[in-house]
Structures are given as C-alpha cells and as structure tokens.
C-alpha positions as CSV (number, residue, x, y, z in Angstrom):
1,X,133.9,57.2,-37.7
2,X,132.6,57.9,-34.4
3,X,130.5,61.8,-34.4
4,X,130.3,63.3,-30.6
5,X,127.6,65.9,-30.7
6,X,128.3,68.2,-28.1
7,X,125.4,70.2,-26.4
8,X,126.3,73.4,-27.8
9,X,130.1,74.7,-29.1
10,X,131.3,75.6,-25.5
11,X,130.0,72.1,-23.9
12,X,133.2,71.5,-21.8
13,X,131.2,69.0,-19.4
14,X,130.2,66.9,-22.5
15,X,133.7,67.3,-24.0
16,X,135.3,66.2,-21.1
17,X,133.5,62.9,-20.4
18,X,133.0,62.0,-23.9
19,X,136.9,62.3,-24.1
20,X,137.1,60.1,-21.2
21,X,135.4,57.5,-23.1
22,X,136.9,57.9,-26.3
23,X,140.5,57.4,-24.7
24,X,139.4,54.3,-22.2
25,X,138.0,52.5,-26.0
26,X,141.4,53.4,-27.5
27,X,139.3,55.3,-30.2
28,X,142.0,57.3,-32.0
29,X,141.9,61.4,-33.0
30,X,141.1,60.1,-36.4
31,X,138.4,57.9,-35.5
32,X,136.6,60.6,-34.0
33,X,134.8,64.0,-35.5
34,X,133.2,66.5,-33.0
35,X,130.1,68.3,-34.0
36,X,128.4,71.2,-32.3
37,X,124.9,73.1,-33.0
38,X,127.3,75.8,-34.9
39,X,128.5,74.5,-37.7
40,X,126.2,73.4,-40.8
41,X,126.1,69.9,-42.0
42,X,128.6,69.3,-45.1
43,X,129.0,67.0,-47.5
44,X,130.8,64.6,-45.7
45,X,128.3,64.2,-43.0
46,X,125.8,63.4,-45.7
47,X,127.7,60.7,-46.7
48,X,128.6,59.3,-43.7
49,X,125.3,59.0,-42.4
50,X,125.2,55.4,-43.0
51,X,128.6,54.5,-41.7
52,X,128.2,55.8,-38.2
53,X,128.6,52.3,-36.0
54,X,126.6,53.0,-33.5
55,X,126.9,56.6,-34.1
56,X,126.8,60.0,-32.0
57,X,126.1,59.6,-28.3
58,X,125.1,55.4,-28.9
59,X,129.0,55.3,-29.9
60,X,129.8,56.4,-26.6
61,X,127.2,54.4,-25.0
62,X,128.6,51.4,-26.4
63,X,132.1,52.6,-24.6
64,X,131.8,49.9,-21.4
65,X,130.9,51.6,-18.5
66,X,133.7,49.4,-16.9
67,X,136.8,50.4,-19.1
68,X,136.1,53.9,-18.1
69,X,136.1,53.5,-14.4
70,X,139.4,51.0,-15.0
71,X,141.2,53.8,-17.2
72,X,143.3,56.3,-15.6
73,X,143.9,59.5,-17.4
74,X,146.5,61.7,-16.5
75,X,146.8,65.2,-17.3
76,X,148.9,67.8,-16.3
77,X,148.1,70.4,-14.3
78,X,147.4,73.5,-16.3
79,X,145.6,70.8,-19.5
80,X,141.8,71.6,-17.7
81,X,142.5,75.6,-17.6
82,X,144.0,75.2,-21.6
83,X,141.1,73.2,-22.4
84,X,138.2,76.1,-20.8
85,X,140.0,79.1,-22.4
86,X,140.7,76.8,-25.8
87,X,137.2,76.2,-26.4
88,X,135.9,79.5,-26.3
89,X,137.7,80.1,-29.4
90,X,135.8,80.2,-32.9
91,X,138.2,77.9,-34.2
92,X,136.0,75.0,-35.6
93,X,139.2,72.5,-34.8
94,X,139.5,73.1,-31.3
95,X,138.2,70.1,-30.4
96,X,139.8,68.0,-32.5
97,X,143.0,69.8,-31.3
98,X,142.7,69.1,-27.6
99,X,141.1,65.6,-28.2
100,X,144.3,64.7,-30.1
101,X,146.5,67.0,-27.1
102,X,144.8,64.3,-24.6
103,X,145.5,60.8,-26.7
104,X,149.1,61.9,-26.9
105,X,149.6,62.7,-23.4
106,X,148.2,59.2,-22.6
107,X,150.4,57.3,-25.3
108,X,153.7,59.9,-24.5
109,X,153.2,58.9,-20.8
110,X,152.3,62.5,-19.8
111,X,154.7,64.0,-21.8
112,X,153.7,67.5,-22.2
113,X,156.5,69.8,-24.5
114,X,156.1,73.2,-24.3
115,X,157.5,73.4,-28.0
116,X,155.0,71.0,-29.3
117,X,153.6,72.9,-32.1
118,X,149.5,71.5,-31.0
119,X,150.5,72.9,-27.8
120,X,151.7,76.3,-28.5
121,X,148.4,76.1,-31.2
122,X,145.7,75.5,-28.1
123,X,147.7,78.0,-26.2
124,X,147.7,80.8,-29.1
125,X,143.9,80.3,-29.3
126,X,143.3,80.0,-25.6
127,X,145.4,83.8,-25.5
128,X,142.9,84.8,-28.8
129,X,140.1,84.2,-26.0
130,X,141.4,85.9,-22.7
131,X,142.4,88.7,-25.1
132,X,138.6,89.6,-26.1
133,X,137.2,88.4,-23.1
134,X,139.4,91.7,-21.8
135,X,138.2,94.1,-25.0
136,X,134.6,92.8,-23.6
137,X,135.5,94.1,-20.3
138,X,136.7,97.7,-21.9
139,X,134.0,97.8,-24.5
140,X,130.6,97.0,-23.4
141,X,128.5,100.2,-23.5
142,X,125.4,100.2,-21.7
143,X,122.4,102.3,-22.1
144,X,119.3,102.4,-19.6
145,X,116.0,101.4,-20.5
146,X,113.1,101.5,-18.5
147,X,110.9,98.5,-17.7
148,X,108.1,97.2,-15.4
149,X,111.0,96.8,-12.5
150,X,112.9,100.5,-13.0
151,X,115.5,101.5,-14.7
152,X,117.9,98.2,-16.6
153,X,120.8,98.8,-18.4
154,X,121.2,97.3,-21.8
155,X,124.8,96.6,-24.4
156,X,124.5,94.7,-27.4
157,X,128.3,93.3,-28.1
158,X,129.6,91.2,-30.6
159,X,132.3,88.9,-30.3
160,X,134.2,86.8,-32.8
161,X,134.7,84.4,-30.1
162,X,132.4,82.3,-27.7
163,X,133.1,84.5,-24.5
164,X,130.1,86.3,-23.0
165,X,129.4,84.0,-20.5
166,X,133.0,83.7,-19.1
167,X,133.5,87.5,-19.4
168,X,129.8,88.4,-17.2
169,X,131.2,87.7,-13.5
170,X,133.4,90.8,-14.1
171,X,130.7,92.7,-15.2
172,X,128.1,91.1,-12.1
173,X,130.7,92.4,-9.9
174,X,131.4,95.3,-11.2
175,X,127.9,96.9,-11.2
176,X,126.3,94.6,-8.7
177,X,123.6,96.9,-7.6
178,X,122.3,98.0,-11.4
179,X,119.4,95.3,-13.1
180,X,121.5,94.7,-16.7
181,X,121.9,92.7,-19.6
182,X,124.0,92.3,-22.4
183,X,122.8,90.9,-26.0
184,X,125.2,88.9,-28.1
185,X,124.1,87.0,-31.6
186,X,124.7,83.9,-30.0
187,X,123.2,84.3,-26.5
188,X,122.3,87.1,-23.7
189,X,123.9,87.5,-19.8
190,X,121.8,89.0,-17.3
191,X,121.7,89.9,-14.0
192,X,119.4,91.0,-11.8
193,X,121.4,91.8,-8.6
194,X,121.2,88.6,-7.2
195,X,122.5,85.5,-10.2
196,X,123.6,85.8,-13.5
197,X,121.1,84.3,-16.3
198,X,121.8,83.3,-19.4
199,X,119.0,83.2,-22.5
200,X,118.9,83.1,-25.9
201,X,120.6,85.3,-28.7
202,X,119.5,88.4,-29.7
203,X,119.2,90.9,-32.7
204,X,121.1,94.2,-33.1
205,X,118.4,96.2,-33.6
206,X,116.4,94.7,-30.3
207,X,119.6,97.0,-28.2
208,X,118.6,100.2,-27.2
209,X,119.9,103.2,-29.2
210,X,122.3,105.7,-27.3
211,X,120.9,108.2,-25.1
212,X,121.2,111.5,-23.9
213,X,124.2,110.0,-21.5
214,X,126.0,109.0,-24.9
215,X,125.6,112.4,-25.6
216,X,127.8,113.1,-22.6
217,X,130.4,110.6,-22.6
218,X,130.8,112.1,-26.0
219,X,131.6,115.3,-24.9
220,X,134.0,114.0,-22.5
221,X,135.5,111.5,-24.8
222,X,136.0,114.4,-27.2
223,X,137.8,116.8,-24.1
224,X,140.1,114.1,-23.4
225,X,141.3,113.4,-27.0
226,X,145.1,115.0,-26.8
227,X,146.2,115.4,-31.0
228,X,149.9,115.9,-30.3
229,X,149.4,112.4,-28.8
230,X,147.8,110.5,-31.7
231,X,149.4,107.0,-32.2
232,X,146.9,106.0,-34.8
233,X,148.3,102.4,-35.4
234,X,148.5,101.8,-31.5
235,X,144.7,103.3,-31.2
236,X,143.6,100.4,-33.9
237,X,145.4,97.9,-31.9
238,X,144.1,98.9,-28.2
239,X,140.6,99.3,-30.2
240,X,140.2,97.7,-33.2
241,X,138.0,98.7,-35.9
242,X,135.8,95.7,-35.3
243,X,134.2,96.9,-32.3
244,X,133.8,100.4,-33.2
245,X,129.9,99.9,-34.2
246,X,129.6,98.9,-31.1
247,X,131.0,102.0,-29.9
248,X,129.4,106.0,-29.4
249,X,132.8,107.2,-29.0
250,X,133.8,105.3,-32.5
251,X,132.3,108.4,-34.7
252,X,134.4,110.5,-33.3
253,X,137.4,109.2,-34.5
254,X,138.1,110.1,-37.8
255,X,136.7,114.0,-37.4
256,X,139.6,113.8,-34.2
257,X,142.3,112.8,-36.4
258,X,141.5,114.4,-39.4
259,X,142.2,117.8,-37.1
260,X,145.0,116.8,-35.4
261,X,147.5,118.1,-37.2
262,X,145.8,121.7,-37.1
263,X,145.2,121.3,-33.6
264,X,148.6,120.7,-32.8
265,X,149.6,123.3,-34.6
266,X,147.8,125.5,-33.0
267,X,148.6,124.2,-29.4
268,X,152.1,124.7,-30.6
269,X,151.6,128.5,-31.8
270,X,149.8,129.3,-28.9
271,X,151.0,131.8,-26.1
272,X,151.6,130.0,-22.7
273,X,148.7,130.1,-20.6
274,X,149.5,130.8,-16.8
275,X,149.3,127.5,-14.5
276,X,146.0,127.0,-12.2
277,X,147.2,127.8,-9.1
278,X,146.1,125.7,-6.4
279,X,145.4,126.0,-2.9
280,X,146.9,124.1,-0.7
281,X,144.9,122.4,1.9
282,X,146.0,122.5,5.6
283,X,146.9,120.0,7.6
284,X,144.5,118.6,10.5
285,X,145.7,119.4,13.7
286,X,146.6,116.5,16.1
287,X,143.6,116.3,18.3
288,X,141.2,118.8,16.7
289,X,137.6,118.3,16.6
C-alpha cells in the first residue's frame, strides 16, 4: 500500500503532482490510500505501519523522476475545475474518487461518460460545495470590533465543508475598504484592504457577540417578515436550520411563525388603508441649469 499525506485536506497542488506520479508508476486506485491532517489514525493504519514500501512521500520519491516527465496525462477540459470544487467537500473519499476518475481516463483513452456513476458522484459533491460556498456568501454576519488600527469587522461561520478560503474573494471584493475577518473551526480569512490572509482556526466564543446594529437589522428583519407569505418548508431550504446559530435574525423565527396565522387574519379583517400617494417628480427641462 502506498499512503500520500497531503499537506492539509484541500492540498490540490500536492494532490495533483502526487497523482501524476502515481499514474506514470502504474500504481493502481487500490494500491494507493490518501491521508490528510483531518482524519484520525485507524486501525488499519496501525497495522500497516510496517508494510508501507517505501512509504508516504519516500513512495513517491521512489516514482523515477524520468517516467513522469515521459508520461503524458490527458484530461479533459472541465477534470481540473471538478477536481478544485470536489475537494472542498467533507467527503473523506474524495480523493480516492478522483484518483480512481484519473487512472480510468488514462486506461479508457480519455473516455469521460457523463453517466458514469464516479462522475456524476465527484460532480454531486463538487455542486454540495458551490452550494455552501453561496449560503457563505448570504450568511456571514459581521459585527465590528474595535482594535489598535479602528474599527474591524468580525463573523464566526461554520461550514460542513472546506470552503472559506474559496468563498473570501467575494467577500474582499465586496467590502474592500472595511479591515475584516472571518473565524471558522478549521481556519480564519482576513483582509486588511490590501490581500487576503489566511491563519489558524478559531473558537466560537473568541467571535464577537451581536451589537447594537444586530439590534437594528432585527428590527428591520422583523418589518420585512410578510405572514400571509410564510412558505415554512421553502424558508428551511433557502436557510437551513444549521446555520441559524450563526444567525441574529434566526431567533426570530419561530415567535414570526407562531403569529402568522393571527396576523394574517388580522391583515385580512382589516379596513383598506388609502394608498400613499406620491408625487410625481418633473421632468428636467432640455437645457436648464
């Protein structure tokens, strides 16, 4: 058995060349186990200790430098774009999955069937990804702290998969002139107005606690909510429950829909209210200063 320890569980760069090895000594999917810093040793990794030949990143090493630059590995197109979203997935058999993806395109001759049931499987777990990478983009609250530089804005988030660096550009070009950071269990983003930093994980209770402007996006929240409107199985699946904690807004939920149906009621009961009448605003005439 040959173990690749990757540098981390979303080590593309170290996936890819150690894949390029792998395929150039013929080593097959099942001669090969993938190991990151996330998982815990088990059992069988105990046991085959001993039986590693040469083992890790010596197994690799002992891949001749020459057969790799004499292989050719074809891939198509849209393979390196499956493989960056794939491995940002949770899924501890991702690599295994694409490793095995790769030895069959290069024994198939490039064949690459959009039926093939490991296809469609790298592809549902590369959509599991670009789908919370977007809940990351709607969800992240932040809350300003003050610090020897001003004012930063903090969010702690918490994603099942490996995402928060991949999700930050949005967020660096979104508020590019704010100092802010976001904490995550596994590692923090920040950005300082000029690059994007990444550092180590962080606790829950090391993010800042809501402020007074929770207070008011409350209050708006709350305005907005429309009861005759309430969908409460399409609210769960736009926002699911597992990021309400991470959510002010999320307490506000069950009071809301607990009162909807008397709310409703009463919008229903109600006399008609007269419409706002609004002024309209003349035109600018050609030529006038």
């Amino acid at each position: 058995m040959i173990r690749v320890q990757l540098n981390g569980p979303i080590d593309l760069d170290g996936f890819r060349q150690a894949a390029r090895r792998l395929v150039a000594a013929g080593a097959t999917p099942d001669e090969v186990s993938w190991r990151t810093d996330e998982e815990a040793p088990t059992l069988w990794d105990a046991a085959d200790d001993g039986l590693d030949a040469p083992g890790d990143a010596d197994a690799l090493t002992a891949c001749a430098d020459d057969a790799v630059k004499r292989s050719t590995i074809r891939v198509p197109a849209d393979f390196l774009r499956l493989c960056q979203a794939t491995l940002l997935n949770r899924d501890p058999q991702r690599f295994d999955l694409l490793y095995r993806l790769l030895f069959r395109l290069q024994q198939d001759g490039g064949r690459w069937d959009p039926l093939d049931p490991e296809r469609r499987r790298a592809e549902q777990l590369a959509r599991e990804v670009r789908h919370e990478i977007h809940k990351m983009h709607a969800f992240v609250r932040f809350v300003p702290v003050q610090d020897d530089d001003g004012e930063r804005h903090v969010a702690w988030f918490e994603p099942e998969h490996h995402i928060v660096e991949a999700a930050s550009p949005f967020f660096a070009r979104r508020f590019a002139n704010m100092r802010w950071a976001i904490l995550s269990p596994r590692c923090s983003v920040s950005w300082d107005g000029r690059q994007l930093m990444t550092g180590p994980g962080a606790r829950r209770e090391q993010a800042p606690t809501p402020d007074a402007g929770a207070a008011l996006w409350l209050t708006y929240y709350r305005s907005i909510f429309n009861p005759a409107r309430l969908k409460i199985a399409m609210m769960e699946k736009e926002m699911p429950r597992r990021y309400w904690p991470n959510l002010p807004e999320a307490a506000l939920i069950e009071p809301l829909i607990a009162e909807a149906a008397q709310r409703t009621q009463t919008m229903i009961t109600a006399d008609p209210s007269e419409p706002r009448r609004i002024r309209a605003i003349p035109a600018a005439r050609r030529g006038a200063r």
